[in-house]
C-alpha positions as MATLAB code, in Angstrom:
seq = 'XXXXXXXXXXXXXXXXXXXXXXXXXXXXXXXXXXXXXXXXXXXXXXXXXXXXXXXXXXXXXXXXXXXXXXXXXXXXXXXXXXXXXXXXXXXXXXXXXXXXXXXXXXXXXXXXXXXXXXXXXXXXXXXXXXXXXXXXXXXXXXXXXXXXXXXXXXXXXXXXXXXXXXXXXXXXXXXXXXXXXXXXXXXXXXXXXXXXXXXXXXXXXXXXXXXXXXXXXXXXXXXXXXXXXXXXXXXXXXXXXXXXXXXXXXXXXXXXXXXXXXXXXXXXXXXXXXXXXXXXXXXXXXXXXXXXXXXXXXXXXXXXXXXXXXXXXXXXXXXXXXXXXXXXXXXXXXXXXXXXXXXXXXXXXXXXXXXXXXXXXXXXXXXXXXXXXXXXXXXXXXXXXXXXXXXXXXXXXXXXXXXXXXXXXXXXXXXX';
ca = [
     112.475  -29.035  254.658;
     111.113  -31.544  252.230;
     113.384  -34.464  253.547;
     111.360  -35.476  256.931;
     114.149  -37.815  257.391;
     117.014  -35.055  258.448;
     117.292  -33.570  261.824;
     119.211  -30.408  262.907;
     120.891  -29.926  266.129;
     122.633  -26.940  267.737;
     125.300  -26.747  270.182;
     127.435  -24.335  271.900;
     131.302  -24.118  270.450;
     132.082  -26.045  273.474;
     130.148  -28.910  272.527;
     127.153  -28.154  275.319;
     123.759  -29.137  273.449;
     121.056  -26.254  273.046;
     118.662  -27.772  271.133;
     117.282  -29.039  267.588;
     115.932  -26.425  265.381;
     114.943  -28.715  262.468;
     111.227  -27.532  262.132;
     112.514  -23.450  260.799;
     115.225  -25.011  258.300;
     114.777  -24.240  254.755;
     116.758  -24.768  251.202;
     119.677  -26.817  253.097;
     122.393  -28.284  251.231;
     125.784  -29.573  252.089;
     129.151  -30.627  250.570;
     131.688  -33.422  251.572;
     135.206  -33.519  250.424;
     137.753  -34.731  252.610;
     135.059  -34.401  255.603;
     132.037  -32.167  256.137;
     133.264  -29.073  253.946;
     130.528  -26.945  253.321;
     126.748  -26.411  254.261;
     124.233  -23.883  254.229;
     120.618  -23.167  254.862;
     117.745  -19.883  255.465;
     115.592  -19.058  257.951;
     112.403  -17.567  257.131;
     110.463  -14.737  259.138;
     107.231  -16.756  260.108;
     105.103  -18.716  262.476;
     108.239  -20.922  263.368;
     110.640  -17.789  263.679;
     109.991  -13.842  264.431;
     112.323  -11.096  263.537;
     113.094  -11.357  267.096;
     114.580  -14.929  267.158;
     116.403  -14.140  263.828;
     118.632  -11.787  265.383;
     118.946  -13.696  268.512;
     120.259  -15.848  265.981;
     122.684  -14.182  264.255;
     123.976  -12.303  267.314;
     124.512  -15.370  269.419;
     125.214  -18.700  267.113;
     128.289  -17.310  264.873;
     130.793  -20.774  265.506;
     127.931  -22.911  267.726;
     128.418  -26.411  266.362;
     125.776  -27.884  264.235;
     125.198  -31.519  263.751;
     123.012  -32.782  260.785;
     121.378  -36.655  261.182;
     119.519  -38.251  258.392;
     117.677  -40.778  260.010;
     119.690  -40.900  263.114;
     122.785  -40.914  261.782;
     125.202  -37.954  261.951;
     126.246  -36.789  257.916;
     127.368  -33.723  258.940;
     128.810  -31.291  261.277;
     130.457  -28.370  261.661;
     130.508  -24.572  263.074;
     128.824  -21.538  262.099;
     130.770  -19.368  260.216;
     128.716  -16.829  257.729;
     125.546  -15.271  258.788;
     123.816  -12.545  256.600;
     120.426  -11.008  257.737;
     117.921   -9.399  255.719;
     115.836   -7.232  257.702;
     113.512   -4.724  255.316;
     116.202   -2.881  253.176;
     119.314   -3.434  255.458;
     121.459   -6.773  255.014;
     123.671   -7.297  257.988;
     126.307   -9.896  257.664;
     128.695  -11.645  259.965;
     132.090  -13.534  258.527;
     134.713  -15.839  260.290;
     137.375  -15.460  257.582;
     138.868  -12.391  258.549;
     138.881  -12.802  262.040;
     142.590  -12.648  264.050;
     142.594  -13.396  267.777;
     146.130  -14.874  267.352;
     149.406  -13.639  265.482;
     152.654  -13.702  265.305;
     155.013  -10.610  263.264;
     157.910  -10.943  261.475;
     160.243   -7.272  261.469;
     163.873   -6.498  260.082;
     166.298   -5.661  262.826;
     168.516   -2.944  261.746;
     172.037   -1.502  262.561;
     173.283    1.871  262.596;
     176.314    2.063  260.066;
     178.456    5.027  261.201;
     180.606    4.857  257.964;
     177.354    5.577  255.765;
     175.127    7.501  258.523;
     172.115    5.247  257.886;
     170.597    2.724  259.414;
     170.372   -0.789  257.271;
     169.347   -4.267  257.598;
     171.478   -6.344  260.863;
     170.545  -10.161  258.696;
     167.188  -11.768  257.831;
     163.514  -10.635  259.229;
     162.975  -12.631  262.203;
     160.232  -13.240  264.559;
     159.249  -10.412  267.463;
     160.025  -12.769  270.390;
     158.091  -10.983  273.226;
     158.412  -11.739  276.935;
     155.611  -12.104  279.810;
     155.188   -8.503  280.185;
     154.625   -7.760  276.472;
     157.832   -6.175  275.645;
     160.059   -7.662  272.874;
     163.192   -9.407  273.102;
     166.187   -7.834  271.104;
     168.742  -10.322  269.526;
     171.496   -8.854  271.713;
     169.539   -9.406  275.049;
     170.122  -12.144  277.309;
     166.782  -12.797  278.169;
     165.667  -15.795  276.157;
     161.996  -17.035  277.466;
     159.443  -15.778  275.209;
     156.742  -16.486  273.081;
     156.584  -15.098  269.473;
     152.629  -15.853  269.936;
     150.551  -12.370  270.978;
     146.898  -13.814  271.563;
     143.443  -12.328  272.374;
     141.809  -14.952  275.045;
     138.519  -13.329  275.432;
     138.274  -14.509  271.416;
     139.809  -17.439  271.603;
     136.903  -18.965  274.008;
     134.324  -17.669  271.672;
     135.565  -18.387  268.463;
     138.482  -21.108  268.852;
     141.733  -20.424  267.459;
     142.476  -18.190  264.373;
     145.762  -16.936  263.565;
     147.556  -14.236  261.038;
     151.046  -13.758  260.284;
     151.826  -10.433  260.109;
     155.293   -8.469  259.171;
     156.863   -4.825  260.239;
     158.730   -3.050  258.520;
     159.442   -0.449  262.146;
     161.156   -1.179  265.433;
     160.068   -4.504  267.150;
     157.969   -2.329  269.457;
     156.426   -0.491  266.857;
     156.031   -4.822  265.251;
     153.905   -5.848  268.547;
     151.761   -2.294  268.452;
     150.707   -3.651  264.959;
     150.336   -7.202  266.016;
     148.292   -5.843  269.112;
     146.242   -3.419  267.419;
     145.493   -6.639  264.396;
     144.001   -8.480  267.605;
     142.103   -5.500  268.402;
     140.403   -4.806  265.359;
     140.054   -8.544  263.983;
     138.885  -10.565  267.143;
     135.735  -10.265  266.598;
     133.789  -11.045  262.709;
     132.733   -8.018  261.130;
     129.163   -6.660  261.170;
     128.966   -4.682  257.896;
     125.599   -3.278  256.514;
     124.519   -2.966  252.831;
     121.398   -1.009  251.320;
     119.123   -3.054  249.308;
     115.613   -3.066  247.700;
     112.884   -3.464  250.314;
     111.856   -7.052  250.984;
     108.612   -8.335  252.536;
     109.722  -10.276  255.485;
     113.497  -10.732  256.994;
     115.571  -14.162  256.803;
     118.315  -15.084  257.947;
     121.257  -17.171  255.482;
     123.590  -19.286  257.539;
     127.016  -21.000  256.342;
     128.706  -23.840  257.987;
     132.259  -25.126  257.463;
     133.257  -28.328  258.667;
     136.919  -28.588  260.904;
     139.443  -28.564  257.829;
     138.457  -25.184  257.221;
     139.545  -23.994  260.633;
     142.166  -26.038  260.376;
     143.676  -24.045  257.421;
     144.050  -20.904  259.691;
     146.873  -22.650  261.974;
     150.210  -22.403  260.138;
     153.049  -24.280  260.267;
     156.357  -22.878  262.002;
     159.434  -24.949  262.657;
     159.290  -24.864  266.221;
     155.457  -25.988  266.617;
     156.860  -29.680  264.628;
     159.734  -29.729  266.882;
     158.844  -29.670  270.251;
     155.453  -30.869  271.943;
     155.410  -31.947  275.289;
     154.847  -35.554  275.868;
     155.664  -36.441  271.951;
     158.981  -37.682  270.355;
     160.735  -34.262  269.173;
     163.315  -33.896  267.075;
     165.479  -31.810  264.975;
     164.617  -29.884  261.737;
     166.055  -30.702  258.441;
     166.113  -34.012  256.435;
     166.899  -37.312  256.116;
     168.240  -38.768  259.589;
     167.547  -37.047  262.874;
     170.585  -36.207  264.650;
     168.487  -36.581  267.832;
     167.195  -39.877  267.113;
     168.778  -41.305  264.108;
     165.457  -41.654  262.337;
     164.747  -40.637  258.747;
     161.151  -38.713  258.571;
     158.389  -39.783  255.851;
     154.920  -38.241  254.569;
     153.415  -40.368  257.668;
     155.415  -38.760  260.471;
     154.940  -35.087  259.009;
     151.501  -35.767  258.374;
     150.928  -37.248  262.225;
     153.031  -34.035  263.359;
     150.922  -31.405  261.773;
     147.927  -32.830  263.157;
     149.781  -33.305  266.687;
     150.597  -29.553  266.303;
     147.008  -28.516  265.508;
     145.476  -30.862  268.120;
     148.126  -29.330  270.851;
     147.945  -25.532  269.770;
     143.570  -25.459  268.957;
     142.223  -27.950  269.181;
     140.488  -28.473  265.821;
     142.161  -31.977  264.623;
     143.489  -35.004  266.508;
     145.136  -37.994  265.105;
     142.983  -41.085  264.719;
     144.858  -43.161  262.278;
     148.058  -42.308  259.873;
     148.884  -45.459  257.802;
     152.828  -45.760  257.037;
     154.244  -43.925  254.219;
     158.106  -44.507  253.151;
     158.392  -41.424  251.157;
     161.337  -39.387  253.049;
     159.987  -35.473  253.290;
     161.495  -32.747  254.885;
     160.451  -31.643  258.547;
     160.011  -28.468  259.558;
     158.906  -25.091  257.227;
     160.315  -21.762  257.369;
     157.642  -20.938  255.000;
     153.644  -19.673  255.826;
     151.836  -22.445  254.888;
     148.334  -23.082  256.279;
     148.638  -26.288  258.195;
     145.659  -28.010  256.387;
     146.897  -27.256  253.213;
     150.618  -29.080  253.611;
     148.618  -32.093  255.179;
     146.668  -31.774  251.341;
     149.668  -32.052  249.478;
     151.499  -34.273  251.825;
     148.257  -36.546  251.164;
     148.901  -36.677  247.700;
     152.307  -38.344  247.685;
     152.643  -42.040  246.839;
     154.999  -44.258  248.837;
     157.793  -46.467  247.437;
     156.007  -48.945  246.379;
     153.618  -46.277  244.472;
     150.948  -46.914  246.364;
     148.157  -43.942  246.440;
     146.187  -42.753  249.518;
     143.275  -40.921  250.925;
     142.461  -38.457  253.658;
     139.573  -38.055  255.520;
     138.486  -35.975  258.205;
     135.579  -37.180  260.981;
     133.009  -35.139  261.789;
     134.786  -34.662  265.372;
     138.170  -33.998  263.902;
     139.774  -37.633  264.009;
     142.577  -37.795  260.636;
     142.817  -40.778  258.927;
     145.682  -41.323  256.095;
     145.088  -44.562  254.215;
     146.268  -46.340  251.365;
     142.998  -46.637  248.780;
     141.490  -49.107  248.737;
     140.234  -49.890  244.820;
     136.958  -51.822  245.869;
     134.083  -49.858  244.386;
     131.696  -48.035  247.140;
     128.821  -47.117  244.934;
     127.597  -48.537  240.975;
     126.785  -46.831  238.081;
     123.801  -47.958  236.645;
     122.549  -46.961  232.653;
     119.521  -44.539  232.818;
     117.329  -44.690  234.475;
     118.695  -46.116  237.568;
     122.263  -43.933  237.739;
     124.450  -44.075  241.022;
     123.385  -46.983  243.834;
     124.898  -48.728  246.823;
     125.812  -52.679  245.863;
     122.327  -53.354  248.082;
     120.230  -50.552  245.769;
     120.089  -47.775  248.474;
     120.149  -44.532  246.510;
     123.061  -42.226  247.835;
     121.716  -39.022  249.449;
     122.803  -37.059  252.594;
     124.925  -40.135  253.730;
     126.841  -39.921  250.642;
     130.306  -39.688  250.862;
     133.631  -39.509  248.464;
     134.749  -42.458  247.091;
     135.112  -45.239  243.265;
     132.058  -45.555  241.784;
     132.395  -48.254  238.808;
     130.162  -48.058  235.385;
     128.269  -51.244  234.782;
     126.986  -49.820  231.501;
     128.775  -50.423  228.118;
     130.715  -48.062  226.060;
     133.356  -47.091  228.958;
     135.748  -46.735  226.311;
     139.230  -47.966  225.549;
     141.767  -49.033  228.384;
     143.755  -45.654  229.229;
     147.658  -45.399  229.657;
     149.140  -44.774  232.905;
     146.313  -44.728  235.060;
     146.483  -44.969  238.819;
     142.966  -46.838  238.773;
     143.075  -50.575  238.148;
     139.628  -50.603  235.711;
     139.197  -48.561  233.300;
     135.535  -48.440  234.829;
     136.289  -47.048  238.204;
     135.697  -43.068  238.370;
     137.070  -41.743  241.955;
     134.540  -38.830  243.131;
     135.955  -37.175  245.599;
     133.426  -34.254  246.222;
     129.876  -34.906  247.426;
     127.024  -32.128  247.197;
     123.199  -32.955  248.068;
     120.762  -30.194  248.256;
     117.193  -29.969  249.674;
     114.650  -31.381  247.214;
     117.705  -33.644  245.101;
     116.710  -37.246  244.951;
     120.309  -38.156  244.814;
     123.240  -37.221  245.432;
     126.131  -35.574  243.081;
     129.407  -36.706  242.784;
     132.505  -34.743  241.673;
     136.452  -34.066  241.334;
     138.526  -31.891  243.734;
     139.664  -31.282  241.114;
     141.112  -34.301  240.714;
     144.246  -34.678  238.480;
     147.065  -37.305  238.175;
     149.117  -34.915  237.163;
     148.828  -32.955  240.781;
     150.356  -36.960  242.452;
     153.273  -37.161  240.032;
     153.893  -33.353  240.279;
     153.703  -33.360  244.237;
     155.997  -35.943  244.362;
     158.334  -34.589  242.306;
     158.002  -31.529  244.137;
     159.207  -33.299  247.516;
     162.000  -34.910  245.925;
     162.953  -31.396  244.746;
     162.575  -30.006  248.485;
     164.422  -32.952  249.395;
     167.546  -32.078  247.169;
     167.792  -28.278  248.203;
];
């Protein structure tokens, strides 16, 4: 590493420490969005690392945590999640994205019709409820204690929780031998092997992913908003709860999602969800990755159309603000560029944010813009690699259009 000033530290997926491994780090970067998104470095076959401690490496580390500290500081954290190793003329490579150690399958009941001699469809697809023993429960029974949840525990402990849903288009047995044989083939990431042109030593390329991308593999089912034990529950639909005569907004939906994820894996907990008037609509039938509906939930203005932020700590804590319009970095004419108001350049401690233009030229004042200067430029996506001497700042991609469409999108939901 050129940067003497960052530190690397590993730690189990349990959060035990192993150790720092800063010394055999080369040609890191990372990227920020909401929270750590994104970051990636190589190890190199050499006097700091042997071929031997490469594949301890990539055998034993896929989702250990890694913290990043510039200067003492944490800027980033996050789990393994890609490995690929180049050994000679053999790549092996190890991915997180596939892997299933939790799922849930959707099949369509059917009904013998006498009159017709076939069999056709008895109502909608529904959910293979399944009981302790493993066996499904029919519509027509009267057992009703079940779980529609078939999970792999063994991968679960190693990995955390990462979940598929799955549909049948056979019996409900024939639904749980797919949803069991899924867990069987997918708990684990994939080792797959590729030829390539000899090198002259092995390395080892390693991809991190900060929480929100974990996140987006827990989806959102009616039942896991409704009830969670020791929270307010309620009823789904809109506007006011039967149960408790309250009207849902952006803020409860948003604190329920993250209650969900925080009861179910694990990945998220709620640290602070500012009010939000807009009424939404609880509960989704639909497969939605959790993360994702807290994304465009995020994007909704309030009543008084007010805009707000999301960001994610590097432990999982949520926070849903309003934005606040006070510039967090200045744009200087060249040479100077981006700096903090006290002159500190922005580098791995960067983060999203309004940077205002103190140069001229900025151009005229723009119609129906959500920012109060024409100056201010909200960056919302932060990338530093090894060797920059500042930081880079860019959109989501941000759009005003994707606020006034979102919100028109709700109101739409809303209606139906």
């Amino acid at each position: 590493m050129s940067d003497s000033d960052l530190s690397f530290l590993s730690y189990t997926f349990d959060g035990e420490f192993i150790g720092e491994f800063t010394s055999a780090v080369t040609g890191y970067e990372q990227e920020y969005i909401e929270g750590p998104y994104r970051a990636s470095w190589v190890f190199e076959q050499g006097d700091t690392l042997n071929e031997s401690a490469l594949r301890s490496w990539f055998n034993n580390k896929m989702m250990s945590q890694v913290v990043v500290k510039y200067r003492g500081e944490d800027v980033w954290a996050g789990f393994v999640w890609e490995m690929e190793l180049e050994l000679g003329n053999v790549v092996l490579k190890k991915d997180m994205t596939d892997v299933v150690n939790v799922a849930a399958i959707k099949y369509q009941p059917m009904v013998y019709v006498e009159a017709d001699g076939e069999y056709q469809p008895d109502g909608d697809e529904i959910y293979v409820n399944i009981d302790v023993n493993g066996d499904p429960i029919l519509p027509d029974d009267d057992e009703t204690e079940g779980s529609i949840w078939i999970t792999h525990p063994e991968s679960i402990k190693l990995y955390g929780w990462h979940e598929e849903i799955l549909s049948s288009d056979g019996t409900a047995e024939e639904a749980i031998e797919r949803a069991e044989a899924t867990l069987q083939y997918k708990a684990s990431p994939f080792n797959t092997s590729a030829v390539l042109k000899p090198v002259d030593k092995a390395q080892l390329r390693v991809t991190a992913v900060g929480r929100m991308v974990a996140a987006s593999k827990f989806y959102i089912l009616d039942d896991r908003l409704r009830y969670i034990e020791g929270k307010e529950n309620y009823a789904q639909g809109m506007g006011a709860d039967p149960y408790t005569g309250k009207t849902w907004t952006v803020s409860d939906e948003i604190r329920r999602i993250v209650e969900a994820i925080e009861e179910n894996t694990g990945w998220l907990y709620v640290e602070y969800i500012a009010d939000n008037d807009t009424p939404t609509r609880m509960g989704s039938t639909t497969k939605i990755g959790a993360f994702e509906r807290i994304l465009n939930l995020a994007k909704l203005r309030n009543k008084d159309e007010e805009f707000y932020y999301l960001t994610i700590t590097h432990d999982g804590g949520v926070v849903y603000d309003k934005i606040d319009q006070t510039p967090d970095m200045l744009w200087f004419p060249h040479p100077r560029g981006v700096e903090y108001a006290d002159g500190t350049i922005p580098t791995w401690q960067a983060r999203p944010g309004i940077i205002e233009r103190v140069d001229e030229g900025v151009g005229p004042e723009l119609p129906d813009t959500w920012l109060t200067s024409r100056r201010y430029i909200y960056a919302e996506r932060v990338r530093i690699s090894d060797g920059d001497s500042v930081a880079s700042f860019h959109s989501r991609v941000f759009d005003i259009g994707d606020y006034y469409r979102e919100y028109d999108a709700n109101i739409k939901l809303l209606e139906t």
